[in-house]
C-alpha positions as CSV (number, residue, x, y, z in Angstrom):
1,X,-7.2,13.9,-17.6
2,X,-9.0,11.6,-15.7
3,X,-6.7,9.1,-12.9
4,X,-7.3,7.0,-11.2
5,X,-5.9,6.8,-7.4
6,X,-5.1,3.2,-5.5
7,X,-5.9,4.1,-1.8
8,X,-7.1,1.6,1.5
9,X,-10.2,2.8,3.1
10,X,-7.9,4.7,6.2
11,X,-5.9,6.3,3.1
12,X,-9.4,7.7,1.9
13,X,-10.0,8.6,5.5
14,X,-7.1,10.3,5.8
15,X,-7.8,12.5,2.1
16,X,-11.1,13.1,3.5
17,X,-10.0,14.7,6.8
18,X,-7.2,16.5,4.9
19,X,-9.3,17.3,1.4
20,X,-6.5,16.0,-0.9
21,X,-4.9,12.7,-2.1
22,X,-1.8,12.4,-1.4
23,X,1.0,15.2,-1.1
24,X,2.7,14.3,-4.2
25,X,4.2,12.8,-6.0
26,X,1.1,10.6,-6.2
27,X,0.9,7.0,-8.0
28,X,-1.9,6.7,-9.8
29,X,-3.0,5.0,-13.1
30,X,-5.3,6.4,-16.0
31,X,-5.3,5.7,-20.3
32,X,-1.9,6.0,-21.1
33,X,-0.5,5.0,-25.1
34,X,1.4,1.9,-23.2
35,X,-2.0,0.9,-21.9
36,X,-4.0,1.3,-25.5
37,X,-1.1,-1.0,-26.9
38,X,-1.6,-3.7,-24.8
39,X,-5.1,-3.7,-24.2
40,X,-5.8,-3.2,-28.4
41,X,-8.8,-1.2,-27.8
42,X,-10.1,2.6,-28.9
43,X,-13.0,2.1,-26.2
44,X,-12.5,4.8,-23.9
45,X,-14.9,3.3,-21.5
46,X,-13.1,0.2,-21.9
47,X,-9.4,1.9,-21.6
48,X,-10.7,3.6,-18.2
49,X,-11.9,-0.1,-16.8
50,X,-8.6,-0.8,-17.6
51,X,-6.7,1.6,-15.7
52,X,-9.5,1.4,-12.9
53,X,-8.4,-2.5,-12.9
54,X,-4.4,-1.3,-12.5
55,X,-5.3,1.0,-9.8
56,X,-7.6,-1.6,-7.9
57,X,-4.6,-4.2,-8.1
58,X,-2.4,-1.5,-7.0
59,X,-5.3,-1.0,-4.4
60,X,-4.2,-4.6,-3.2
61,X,-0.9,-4.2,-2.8
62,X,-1.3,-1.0,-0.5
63,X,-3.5,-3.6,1.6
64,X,-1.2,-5.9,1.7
65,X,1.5,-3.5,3.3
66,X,-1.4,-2.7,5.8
67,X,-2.4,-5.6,7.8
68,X,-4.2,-3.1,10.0
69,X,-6.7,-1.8,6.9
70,X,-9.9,-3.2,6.3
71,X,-9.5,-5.8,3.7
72,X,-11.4,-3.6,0.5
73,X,-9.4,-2.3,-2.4
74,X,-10.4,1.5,-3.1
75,X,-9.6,3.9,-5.9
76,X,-10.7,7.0,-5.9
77,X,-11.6,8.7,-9.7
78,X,-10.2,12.6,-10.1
79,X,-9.7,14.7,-13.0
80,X,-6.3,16.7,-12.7
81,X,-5.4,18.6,-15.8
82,X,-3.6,17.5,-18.9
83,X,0.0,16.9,-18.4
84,X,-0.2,16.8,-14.5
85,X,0.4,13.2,-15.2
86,X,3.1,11.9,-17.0
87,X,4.2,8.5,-17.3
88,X,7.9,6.6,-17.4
89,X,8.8,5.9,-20.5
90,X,11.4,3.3,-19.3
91,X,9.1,1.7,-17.8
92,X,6.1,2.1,-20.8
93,X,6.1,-1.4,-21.8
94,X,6.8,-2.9,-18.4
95,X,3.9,-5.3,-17.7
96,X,3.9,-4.0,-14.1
97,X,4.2,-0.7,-14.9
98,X,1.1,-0.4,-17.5
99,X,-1.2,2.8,-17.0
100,X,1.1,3.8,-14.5
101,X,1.3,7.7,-14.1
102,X,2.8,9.8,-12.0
103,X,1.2,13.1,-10.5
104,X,3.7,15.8,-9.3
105,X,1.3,17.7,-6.8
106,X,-1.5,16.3,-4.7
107,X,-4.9,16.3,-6.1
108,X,-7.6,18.0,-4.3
109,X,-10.1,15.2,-3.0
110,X,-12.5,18.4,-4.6
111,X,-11.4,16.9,-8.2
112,X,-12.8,13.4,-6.9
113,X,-15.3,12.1,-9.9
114,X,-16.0,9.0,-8.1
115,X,-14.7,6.5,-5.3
116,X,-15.0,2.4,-6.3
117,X,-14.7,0.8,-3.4
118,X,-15.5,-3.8,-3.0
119,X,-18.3,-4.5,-1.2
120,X,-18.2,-6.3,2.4
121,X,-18.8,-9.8,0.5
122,X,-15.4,-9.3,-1.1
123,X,-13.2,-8.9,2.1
124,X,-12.1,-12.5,2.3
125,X,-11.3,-13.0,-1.2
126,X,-9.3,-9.8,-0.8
127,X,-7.7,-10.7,2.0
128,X,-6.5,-13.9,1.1
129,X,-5.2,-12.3,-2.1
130,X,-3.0,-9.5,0.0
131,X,-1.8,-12.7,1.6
132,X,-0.8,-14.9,-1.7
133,X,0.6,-11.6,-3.9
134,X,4.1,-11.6,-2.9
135,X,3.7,-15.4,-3.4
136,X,2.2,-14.9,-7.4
137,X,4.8,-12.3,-7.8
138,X,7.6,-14.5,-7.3
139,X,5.8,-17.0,-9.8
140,X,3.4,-19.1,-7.6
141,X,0.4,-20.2,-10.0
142,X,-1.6,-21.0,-6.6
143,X,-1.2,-18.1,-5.0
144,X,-2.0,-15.9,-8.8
145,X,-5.1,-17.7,-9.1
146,X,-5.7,-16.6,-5.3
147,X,-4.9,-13.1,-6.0
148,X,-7.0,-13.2,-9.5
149,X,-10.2,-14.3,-7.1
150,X,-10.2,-10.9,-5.8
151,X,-10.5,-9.5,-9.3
152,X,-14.1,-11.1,-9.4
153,X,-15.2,-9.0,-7.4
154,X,-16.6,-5.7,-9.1
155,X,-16.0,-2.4,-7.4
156,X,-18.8,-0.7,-6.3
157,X,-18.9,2.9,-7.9
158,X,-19.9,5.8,-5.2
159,X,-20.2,9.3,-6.0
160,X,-17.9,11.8,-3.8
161,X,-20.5,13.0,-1.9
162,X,-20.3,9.6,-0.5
163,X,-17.4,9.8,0.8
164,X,-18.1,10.5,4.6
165,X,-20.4,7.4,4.2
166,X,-17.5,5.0,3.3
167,X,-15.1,6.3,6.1
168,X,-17.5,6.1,8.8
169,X,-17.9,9.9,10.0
170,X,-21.3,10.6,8.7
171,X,-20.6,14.4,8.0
């Protein structure tokens, strides 16, 4: 099953010094039945932008609990096997909750498929949208159309491989 994993870029750091994501249990997002009944579609290519769209906003809020962390949303791709994720049915229908899964163990950054990551023109949008999302949670139209500029912005897709790249230790 492919998931998809919201991280910050010293988060992806940190799973590339210690070759996993996470130590479990791990939030992470990926084509659950919830998520094909509210997005109406049997596109799995369009399913997975879905869930890669729940993980990049979940992305976001990770940021904005990190002033510190360079203001680009990353989610990191991995396959884990079938039933290693398992959503909430209470919270199946929940709006916030859709393509939410849950991974019991931590997933070697081995079983990384691919890291989306914004580019450096998307840093302020992003960062004004940390800013406004407790604001558009609590109902603020302003600050939700603030926090739908950063969606805009496409992640850029990079192979694993890449990874030392994006964290800056050029191994």
């Amino acid at each position: 099953m492919r998931v998809y994993v919201p991280l910050t870029l010293p988060g992806l750091a940190e799973a590339h010094k210690t070759g996993e994501l996470g130590s479990g249990p791990l939030v992470a997002y990926a084509v659950t039945p919830a998520l094909r009944e509210w997005y109406l579609s049997d596109d799995i290519e369009e399913l997975e932008y879905a869930a890669l769209g729940r993980a990049a906003l979940a992305s976001l809020r990770l940021l904005a609990a990190d002033p510190g962390a360079p203001r680009r949303r990353v989610v990191v791709a991995a396959d884990v096997p079938d039933g290693a994720a398992v959503s909430d049915p209470d919270r199946g229908l929940d709006p916030a909750a859709l393509g939410e899964v849950r991974v019991a163990r931590s997933v070697p950054l081995a079983k990384a498929a691919s890291v989306h990551v914004d580019g450096e023109d998307a840093e302020a949008d992003v960062a004004a949208a940390a800013e406004a999302l407790a604001a558009a949670d609590g109902g603020d139209d302003d600050a939700q159309f603030v926090v739908d500029g950063a969606e805009d912005h496409e992640l850029l897709w990079f192979a694993a491989q890449e990874i030392p790249h994006l964290v800056g230790s050029g191994d």
